[in-house]
Biopython code that builds the backbone (N, CA, C, O; Angstrom):
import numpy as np
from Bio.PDB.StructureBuilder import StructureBuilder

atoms = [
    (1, "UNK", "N", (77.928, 81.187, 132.758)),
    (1, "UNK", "CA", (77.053, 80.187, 132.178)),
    (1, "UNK", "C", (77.863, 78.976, 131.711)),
    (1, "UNK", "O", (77.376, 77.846, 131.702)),
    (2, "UNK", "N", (79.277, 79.281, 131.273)),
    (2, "UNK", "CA", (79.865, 77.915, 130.671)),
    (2, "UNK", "C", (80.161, 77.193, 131.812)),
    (2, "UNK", "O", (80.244, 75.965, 131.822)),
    (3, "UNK", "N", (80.314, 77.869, 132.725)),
    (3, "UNK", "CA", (80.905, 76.779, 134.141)),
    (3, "UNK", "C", (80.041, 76.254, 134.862)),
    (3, "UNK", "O", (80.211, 75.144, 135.366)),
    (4, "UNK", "N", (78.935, 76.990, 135.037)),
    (4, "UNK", "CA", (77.969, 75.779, 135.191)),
    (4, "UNK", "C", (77.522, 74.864, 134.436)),
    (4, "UNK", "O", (77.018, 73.832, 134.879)),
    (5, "UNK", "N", (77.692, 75.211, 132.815)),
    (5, "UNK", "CA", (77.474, 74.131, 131.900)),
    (5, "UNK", "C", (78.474, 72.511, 132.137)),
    (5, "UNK", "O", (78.052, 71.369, 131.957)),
    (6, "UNK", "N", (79.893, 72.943, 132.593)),
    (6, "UNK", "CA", (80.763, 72.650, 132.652)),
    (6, "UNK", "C", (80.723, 71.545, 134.130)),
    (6, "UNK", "O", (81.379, 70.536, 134.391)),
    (7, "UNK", "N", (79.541, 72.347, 134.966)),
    (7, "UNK", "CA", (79.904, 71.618, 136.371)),
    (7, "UNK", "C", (79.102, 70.469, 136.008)),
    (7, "UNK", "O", (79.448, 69.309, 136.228)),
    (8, "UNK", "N", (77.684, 70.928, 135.273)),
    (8, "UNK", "CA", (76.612, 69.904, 135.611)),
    (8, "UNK", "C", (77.364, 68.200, 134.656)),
    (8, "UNK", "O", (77.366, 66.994, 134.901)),
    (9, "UNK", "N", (77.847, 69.020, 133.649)),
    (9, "UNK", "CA", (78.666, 68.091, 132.801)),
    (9, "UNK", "C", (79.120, 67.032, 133.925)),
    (9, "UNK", "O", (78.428, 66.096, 134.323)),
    (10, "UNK", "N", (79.997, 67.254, 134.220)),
    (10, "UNK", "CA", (81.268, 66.817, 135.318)),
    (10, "UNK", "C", (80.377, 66.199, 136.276)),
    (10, "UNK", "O", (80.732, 65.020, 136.274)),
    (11, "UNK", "N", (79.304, 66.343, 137.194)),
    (11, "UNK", "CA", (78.796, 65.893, 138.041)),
    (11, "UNK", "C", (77.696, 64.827, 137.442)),
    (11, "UNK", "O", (77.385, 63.862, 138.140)),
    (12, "UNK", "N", (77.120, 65.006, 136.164)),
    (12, "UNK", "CA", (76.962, 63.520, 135.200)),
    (12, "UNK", "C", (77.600, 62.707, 135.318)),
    (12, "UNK", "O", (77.157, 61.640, 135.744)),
    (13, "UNK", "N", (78.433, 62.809, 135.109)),
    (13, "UNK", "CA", (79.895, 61.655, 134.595)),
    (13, "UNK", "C", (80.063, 61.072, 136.057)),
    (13, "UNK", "O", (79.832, 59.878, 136.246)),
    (14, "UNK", "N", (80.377, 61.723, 136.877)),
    (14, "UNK", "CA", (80.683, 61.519, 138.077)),
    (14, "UNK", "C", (79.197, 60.694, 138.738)),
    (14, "UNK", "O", (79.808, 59.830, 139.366)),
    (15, "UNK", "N", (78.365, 60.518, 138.894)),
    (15, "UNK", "CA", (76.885, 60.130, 138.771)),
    (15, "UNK", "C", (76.793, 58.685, 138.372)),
    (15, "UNK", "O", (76.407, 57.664, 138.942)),
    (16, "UNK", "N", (77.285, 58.966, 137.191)),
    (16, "UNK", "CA", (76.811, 57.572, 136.446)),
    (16, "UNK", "C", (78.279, 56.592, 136.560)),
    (16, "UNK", "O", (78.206, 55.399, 136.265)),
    (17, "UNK", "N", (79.367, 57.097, 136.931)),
    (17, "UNK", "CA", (80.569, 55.922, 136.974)),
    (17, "UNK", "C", (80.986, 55.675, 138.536)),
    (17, "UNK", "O", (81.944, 54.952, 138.810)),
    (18, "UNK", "N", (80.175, 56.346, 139.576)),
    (18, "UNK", "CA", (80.033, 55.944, 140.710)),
    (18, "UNK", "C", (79.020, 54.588, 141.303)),
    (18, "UNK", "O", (79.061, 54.052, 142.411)),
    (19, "UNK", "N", (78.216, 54.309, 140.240)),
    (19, "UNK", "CA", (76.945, 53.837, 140.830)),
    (19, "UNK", "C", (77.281, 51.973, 141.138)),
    (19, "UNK", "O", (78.198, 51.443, 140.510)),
    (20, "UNK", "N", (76.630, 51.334, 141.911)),
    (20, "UNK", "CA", (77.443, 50.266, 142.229)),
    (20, "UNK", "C", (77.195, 49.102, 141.380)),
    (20, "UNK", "O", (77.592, 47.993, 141.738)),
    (21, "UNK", "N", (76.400, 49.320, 139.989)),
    (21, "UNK", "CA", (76.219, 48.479, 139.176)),
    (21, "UNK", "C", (77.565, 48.704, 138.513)),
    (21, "UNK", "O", (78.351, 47.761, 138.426)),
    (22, "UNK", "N", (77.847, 49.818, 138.075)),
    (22, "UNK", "CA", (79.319, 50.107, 137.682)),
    (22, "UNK", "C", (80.828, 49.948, 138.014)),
    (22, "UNK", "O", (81.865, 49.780, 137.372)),
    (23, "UNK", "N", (80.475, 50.075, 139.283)),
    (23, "UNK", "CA", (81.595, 49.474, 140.052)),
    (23, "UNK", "C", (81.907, 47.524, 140.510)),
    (23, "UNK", "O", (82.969, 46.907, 140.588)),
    (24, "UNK", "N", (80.752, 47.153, 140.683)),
    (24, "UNK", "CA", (80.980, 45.651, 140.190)),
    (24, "UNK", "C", (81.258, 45.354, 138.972)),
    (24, "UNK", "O", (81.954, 44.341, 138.916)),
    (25, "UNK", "N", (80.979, 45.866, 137.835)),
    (25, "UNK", "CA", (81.230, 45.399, 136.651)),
    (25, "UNK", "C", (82.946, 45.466, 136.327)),
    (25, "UNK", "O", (83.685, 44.587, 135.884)),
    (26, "UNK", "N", (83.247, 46.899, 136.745)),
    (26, "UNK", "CA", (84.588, 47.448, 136.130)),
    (26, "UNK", "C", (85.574, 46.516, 137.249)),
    (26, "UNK", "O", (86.632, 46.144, 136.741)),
    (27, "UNK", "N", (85.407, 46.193, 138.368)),
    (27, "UNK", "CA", (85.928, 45.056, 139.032)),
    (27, "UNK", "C", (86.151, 43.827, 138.984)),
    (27, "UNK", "O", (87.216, 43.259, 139.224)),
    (28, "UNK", "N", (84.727, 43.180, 138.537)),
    (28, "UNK", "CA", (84.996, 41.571, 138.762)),
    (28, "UNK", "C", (84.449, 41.342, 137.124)),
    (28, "UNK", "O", (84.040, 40.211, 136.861)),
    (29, "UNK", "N", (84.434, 42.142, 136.275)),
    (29, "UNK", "CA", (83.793, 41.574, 134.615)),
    (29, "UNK", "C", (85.371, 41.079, 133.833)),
    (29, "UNK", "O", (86.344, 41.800, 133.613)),
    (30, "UNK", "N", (85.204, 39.701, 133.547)),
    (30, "UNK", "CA", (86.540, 39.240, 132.878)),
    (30, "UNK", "C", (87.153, 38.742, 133.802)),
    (30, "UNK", "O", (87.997, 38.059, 133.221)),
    (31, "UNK", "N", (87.311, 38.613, 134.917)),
    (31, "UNK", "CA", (88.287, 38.061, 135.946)),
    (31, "UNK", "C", (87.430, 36.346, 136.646)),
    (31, "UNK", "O", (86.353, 35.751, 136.675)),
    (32, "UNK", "N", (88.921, 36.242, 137.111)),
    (32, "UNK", "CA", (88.297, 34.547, 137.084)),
    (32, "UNK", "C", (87.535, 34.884, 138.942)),
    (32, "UNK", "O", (87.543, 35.713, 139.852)),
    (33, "UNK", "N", (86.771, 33.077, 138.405)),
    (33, "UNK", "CA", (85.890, 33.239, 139.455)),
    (33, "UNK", "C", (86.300, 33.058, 141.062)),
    (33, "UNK", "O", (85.449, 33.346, 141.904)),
    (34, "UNK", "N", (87.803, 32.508, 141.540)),
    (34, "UNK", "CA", (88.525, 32.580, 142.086)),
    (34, "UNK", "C", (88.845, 33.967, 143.160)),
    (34, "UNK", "O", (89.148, 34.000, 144.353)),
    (35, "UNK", "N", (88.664, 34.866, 142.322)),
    (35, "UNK", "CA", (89.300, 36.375, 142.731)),
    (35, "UNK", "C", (87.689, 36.674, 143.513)),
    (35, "UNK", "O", (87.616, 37.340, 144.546)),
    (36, "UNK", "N", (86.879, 36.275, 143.066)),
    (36, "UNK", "CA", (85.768, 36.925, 143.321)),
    (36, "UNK", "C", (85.305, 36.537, 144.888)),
    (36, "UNK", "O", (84.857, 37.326, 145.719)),
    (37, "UNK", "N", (85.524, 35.199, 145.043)),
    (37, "UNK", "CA", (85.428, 34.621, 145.715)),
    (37, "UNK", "C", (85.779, 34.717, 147.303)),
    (37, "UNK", "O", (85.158, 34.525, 148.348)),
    (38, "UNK", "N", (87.459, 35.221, 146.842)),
    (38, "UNK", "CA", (88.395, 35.510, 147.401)),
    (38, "UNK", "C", (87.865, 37.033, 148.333)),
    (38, "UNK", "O", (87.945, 36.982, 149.560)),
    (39, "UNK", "N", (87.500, 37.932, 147.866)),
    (39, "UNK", "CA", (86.965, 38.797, 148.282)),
    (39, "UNK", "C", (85.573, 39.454, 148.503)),
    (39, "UNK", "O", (85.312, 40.607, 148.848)),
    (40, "UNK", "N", (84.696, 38.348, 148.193)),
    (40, "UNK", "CA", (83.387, 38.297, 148.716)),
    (40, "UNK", "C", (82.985, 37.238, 149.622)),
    (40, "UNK", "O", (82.205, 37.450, 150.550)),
    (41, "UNK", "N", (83.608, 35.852, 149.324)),
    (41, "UNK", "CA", (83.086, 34.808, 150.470)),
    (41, "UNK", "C", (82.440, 33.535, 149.413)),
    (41, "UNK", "O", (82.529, 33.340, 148.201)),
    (42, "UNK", "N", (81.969, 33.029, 150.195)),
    (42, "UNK", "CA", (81.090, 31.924, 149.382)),
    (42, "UNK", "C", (79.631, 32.276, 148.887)),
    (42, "UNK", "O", (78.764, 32.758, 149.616)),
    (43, "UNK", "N", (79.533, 32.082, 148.032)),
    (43, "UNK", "CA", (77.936, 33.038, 147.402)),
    (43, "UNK", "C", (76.851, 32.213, 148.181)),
    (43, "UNK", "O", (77.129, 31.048, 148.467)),
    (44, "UNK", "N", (75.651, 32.728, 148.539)),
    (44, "UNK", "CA", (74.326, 32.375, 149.219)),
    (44, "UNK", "C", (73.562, 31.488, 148.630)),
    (44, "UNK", "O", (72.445, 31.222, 149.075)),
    (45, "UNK", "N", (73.962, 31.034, 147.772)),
    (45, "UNK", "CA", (73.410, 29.968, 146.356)),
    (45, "UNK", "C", (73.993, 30.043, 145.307)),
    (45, "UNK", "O", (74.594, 31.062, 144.970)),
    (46, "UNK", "N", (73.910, 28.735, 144.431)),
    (46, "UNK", "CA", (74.634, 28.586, 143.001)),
    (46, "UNK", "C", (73.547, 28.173, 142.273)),
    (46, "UNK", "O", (72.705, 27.454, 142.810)),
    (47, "UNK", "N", (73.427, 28.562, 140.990)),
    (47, "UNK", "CA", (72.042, 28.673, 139.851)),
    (47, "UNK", "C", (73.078, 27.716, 138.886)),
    (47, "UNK", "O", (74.209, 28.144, 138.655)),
    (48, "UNK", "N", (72.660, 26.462, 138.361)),
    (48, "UNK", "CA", (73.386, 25.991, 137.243)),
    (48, "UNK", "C", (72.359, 26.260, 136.223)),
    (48, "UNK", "O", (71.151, 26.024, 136.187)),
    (49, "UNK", "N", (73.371, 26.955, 135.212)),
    (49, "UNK", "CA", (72.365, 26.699, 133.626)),
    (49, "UNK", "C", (71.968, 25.471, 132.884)),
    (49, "UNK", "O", (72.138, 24.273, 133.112)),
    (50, "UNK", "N", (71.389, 26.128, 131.932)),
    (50, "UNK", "CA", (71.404, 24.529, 130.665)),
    (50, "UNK", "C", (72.838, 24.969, 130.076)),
    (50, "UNK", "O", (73.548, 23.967, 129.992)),
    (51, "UNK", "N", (73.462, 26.062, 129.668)),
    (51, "UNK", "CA", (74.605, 25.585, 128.528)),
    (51, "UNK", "C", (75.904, 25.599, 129.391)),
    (51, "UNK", "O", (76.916, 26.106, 128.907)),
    (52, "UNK", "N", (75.922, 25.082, 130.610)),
    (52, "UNK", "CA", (76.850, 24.995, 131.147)),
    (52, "UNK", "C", (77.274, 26.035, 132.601)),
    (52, "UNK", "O", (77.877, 25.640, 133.599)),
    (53, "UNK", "N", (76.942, 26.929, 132.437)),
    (53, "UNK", "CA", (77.104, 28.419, 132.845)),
    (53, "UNK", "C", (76.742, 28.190, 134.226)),
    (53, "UNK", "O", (76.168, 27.156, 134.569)),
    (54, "UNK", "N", (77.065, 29.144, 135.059)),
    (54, "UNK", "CA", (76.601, 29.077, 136.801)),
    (54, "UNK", "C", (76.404, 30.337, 136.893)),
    (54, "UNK", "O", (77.047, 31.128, 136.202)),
    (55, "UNK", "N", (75.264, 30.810, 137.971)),
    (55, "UNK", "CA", (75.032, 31.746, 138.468)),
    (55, "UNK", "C", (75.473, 31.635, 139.882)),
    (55, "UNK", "O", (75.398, 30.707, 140.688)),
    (56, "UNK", "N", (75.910, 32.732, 139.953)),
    (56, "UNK", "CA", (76.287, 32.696, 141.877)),
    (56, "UNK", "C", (76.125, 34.203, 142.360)),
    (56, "UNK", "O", (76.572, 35.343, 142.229)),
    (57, "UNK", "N", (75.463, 33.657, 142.812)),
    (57, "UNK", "CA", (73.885, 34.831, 143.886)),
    (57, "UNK", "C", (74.331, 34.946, 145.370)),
    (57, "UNK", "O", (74.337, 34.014, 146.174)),
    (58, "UNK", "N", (74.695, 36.205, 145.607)),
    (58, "UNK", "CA", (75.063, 36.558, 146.937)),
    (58, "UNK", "C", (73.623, 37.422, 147.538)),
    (58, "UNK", "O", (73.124, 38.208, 146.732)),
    (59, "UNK", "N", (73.119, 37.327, 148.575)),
    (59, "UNK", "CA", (72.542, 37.633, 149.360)),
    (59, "UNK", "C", (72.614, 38.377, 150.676)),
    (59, "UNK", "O", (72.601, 37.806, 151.766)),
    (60, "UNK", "N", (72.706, 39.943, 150.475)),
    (60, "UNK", "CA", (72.528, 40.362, 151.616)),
    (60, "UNK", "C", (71.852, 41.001, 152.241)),
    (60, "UNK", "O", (71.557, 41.936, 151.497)),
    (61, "UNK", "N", (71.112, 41.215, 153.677)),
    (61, "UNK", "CA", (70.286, 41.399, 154.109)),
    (61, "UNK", "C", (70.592, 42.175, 155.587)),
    (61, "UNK", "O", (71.250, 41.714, 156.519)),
    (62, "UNK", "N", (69.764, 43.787, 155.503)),
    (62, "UNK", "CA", (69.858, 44.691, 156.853)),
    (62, "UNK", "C", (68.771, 45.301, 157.053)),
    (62, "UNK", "O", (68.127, 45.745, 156.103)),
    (63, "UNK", "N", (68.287, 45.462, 158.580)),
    (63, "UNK", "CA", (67.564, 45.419, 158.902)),
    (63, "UNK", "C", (67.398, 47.047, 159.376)),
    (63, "UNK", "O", (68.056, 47.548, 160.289)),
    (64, "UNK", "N", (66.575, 47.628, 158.718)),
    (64, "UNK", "CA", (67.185, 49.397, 158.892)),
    (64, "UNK", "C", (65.482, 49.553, 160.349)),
    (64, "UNK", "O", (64.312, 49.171, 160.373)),
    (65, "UNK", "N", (66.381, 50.299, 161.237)),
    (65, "UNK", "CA", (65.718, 50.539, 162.278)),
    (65, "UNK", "C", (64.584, 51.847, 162.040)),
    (65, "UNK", "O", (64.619, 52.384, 160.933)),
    (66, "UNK", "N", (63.546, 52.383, 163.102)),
    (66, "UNK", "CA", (63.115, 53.584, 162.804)),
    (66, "UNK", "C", (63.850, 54.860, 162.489)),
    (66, "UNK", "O", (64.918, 54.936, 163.096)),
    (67, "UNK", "N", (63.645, 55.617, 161.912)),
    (67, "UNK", "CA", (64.630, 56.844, 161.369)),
    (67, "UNK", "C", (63.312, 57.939, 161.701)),
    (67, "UNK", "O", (62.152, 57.872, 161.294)),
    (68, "UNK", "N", (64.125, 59.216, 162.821)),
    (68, "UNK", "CA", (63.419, 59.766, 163.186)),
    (68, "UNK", "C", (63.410, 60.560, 162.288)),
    (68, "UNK", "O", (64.519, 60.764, 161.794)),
    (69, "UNK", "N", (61.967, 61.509, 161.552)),
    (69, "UNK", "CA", (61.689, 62.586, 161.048)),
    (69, "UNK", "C", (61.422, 63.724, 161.620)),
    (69, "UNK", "O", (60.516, 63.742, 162.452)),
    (70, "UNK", "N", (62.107, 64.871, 161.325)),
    (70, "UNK", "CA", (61.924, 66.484, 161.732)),
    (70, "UNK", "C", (61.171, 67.213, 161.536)),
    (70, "UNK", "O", (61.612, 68.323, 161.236)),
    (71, "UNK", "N", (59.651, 67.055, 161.579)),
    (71, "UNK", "CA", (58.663, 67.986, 161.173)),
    (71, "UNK", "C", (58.638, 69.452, 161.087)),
    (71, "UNK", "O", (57.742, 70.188, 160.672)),
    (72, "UNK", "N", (60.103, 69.804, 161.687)),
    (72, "UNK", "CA", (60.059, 71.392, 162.046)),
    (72, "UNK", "C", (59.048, 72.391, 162.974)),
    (72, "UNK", "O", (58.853, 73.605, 162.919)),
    (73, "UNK", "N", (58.539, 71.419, 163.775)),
    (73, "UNK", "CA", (57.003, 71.899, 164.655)),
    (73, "UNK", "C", (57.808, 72.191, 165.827)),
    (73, "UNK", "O", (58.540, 73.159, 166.032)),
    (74, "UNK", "N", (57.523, 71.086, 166.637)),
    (74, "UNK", "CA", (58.128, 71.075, 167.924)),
    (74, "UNK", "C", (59.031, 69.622, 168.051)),
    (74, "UNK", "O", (58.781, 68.518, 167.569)),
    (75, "UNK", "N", (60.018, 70.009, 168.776)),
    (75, "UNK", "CA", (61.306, 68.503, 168.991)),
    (75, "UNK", "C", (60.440, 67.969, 169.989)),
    (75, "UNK", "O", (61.421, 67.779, 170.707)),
    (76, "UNK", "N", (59.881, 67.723, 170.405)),
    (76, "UNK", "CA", (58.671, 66.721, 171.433)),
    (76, "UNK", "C", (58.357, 65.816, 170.195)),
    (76, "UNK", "O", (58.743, 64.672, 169.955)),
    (77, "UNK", "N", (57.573, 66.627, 169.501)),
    (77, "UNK", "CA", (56.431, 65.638, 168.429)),
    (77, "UNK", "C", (57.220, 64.014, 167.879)),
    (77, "UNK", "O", (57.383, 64.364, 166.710)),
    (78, "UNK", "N", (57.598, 63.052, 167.902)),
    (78, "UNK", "CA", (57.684, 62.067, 167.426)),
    (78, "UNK", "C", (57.337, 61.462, 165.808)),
    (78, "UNK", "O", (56.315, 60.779, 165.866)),
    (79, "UNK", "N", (57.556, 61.486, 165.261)),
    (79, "UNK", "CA", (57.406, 61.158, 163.915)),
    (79, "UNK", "C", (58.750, 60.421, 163.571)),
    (79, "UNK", "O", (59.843, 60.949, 163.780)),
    (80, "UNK", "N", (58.605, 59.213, 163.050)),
    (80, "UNK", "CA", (59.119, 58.295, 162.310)),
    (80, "UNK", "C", (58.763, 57.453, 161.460)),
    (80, "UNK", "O", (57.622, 56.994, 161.523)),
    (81, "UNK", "N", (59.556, 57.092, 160.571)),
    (81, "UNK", "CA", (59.638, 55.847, 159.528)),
    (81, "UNK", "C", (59.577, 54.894, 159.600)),
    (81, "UNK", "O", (60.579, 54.431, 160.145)),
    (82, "UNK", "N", (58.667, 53.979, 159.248)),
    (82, "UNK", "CA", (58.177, 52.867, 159.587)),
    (82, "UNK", "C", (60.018, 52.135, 159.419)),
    (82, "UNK", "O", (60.882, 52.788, 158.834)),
    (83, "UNK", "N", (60.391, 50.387, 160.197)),
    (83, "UNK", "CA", (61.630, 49.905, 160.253)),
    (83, "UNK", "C", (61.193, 49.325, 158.933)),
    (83, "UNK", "O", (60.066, 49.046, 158.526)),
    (84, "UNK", "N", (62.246, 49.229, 158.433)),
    (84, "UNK", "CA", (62.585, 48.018, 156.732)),
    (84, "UNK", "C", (63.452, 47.361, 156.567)),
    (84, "UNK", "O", (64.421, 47.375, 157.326)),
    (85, "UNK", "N", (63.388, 46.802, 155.813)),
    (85, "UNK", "CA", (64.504, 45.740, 155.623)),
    (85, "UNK", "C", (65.426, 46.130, 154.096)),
    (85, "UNK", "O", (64.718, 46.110, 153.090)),
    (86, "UNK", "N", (66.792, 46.445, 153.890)),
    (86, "UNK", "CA", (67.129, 46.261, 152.719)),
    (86, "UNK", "C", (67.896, 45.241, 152.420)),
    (86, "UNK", "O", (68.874, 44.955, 153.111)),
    (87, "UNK", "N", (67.562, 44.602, 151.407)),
    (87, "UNK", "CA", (68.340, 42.955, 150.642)),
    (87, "UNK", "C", (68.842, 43.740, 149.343)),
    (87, "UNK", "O", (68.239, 44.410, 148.505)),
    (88, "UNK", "N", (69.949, 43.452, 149.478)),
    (88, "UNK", "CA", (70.995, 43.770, 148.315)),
    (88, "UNK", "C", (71.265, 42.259, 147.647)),
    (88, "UNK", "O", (71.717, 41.425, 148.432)),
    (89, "UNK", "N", (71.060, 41.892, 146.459)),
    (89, "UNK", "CA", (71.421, 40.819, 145.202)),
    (89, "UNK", "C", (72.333, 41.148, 144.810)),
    (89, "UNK", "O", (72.326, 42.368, 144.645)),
    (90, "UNK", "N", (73.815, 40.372, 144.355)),
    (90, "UNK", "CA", (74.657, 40.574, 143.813)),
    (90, "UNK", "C", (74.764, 39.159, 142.890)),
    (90, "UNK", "O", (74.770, 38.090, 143.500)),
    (91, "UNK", "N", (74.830, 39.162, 141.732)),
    (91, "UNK", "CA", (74.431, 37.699, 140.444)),
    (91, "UNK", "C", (75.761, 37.764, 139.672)),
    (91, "UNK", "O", (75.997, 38.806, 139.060)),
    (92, "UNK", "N", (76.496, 36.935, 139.643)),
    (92, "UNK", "CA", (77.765, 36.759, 138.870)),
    (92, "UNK", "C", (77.709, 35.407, 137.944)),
    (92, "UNK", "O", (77.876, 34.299, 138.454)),
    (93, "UNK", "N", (77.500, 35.554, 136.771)),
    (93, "UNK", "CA", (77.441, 35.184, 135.580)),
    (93, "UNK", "C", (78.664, 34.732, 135.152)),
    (93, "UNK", "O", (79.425, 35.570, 134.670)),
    (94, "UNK", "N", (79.210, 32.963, 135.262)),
    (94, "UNK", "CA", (80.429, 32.868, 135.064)),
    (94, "UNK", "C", (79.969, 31.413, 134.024)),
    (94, "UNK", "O", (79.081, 30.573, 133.881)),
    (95, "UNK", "N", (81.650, 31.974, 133.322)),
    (95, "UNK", "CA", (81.525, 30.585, 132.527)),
    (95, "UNK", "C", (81.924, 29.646, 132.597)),
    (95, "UNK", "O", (82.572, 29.336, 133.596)),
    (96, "UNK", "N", (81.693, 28.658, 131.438)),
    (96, "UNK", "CA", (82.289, 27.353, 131.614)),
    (96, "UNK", "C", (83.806, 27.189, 132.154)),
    (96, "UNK", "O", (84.278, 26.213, 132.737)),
    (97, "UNK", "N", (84.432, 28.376, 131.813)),
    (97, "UNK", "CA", (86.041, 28.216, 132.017)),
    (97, "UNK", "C", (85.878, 29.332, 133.639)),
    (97, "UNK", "O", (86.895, 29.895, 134.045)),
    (98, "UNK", "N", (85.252, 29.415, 133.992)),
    (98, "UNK", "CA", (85.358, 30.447, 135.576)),
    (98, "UNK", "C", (85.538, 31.354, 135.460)),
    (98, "UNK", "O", (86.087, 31.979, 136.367)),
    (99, "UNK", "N", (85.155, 32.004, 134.191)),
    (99, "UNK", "CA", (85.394, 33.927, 134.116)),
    (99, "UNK", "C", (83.924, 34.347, 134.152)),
    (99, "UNK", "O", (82.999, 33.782, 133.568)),
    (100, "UNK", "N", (83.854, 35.485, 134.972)),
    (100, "UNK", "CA", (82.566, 36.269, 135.195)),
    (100, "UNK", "C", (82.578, 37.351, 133.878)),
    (100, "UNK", "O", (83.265, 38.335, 133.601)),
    (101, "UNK", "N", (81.122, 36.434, 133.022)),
    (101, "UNK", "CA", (80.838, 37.230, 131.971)),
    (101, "UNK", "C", (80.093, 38.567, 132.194)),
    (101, "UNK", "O", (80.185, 39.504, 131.401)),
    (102, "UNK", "N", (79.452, 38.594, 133.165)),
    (102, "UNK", "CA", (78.403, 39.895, 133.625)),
    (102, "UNK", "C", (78.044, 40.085, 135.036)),
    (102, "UNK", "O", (78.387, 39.228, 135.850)),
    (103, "UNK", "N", (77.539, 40.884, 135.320)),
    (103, "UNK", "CA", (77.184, 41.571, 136.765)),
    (103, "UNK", "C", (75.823, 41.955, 136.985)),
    (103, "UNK", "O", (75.182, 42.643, 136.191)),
    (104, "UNK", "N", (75.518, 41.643, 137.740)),
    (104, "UNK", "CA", (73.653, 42.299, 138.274)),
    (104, "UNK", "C", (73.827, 42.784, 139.603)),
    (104, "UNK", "O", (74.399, 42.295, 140.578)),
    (105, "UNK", "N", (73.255, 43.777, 139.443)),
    (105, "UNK", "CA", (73.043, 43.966, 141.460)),
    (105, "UNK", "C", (71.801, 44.839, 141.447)),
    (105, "UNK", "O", (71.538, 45.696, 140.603)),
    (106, "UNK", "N", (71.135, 44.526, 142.417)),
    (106, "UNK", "CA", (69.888, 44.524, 142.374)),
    (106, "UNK", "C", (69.442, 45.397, 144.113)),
    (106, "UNK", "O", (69.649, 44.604, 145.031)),
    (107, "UNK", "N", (68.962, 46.660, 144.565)),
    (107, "UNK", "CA", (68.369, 46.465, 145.874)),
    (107, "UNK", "C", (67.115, 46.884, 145.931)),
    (107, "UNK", "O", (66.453, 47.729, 145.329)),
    (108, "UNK", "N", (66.856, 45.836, 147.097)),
    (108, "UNK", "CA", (65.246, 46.240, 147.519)),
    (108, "UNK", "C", (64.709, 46.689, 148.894)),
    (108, "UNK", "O", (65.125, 45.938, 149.776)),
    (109, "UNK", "N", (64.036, 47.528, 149.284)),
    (109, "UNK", "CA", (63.548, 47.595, 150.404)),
    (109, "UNK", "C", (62.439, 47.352, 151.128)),
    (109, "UNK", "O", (61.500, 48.004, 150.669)),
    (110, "UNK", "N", (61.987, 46.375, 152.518)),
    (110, "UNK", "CA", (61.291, 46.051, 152.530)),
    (110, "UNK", "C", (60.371, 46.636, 153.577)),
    (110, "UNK", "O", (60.952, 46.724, 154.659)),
    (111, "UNK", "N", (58.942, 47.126, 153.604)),
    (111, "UNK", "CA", (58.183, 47.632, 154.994)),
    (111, "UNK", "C", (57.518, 46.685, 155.657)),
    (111, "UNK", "O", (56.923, 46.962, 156.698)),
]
sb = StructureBuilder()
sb.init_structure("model")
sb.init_model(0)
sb.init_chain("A")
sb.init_seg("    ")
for serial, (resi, resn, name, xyz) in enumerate(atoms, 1):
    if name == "N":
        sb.init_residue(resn, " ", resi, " ")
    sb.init_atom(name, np.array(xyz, "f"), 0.0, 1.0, " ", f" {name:<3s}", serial, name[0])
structure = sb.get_structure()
């Protein structure tokens, strides 16, 4: 009983410091806007604030094909998933001096 107490523990942790809101943050939070740049590209738009501040909004966009489903009947039968689209947002919150104060990432899928 303690080691499974022990696993589910461990596979929490592991859960929540994998996720890719987490991993942009612990990457590009505090670092100048330069670096970011450097290894993402030129952002898909720039948001200027009122107190100075810029947003820079990356945009990406894939186009997920049909994905066949296994009804477990017969391998003849055809069944699939309608195609979608997923757009991934990535929002970098930088300041007046070019350091990225915060991180957003955002995905959506579309039918």
């Amino acid at each position: 009983m303690k080691h499974i107490l022990i696993l589910v523990v461990l596979s929490l942790v592991m859960l929540t410091g994998c996720s890719m809101q987490g991993k942009l943050t612990r990457a590009y939070e505090g670092k100048k806007w330069e670096q970011v740049q450097l290894s993402e590209g030129r952002p898909t738009r720039v948001e200027n604030r009122a107190n100075g501040e810029k947003v820079m909004v990356y945009v990406r966009e894939k186009n997920l094909g049909k994905a066949r489903i296994n009804t477990g009947s017969f391998q003849y039968d055809e069944f699939a998933s309608p195609p979608a689209t997923k757009t991934e947002t990535t929002r970098f919150y930088v300041s007046k001096d070019g350091i990225v104060k915060r991180v957003e990432f955002e995905r959506d899928y579309e039918r």
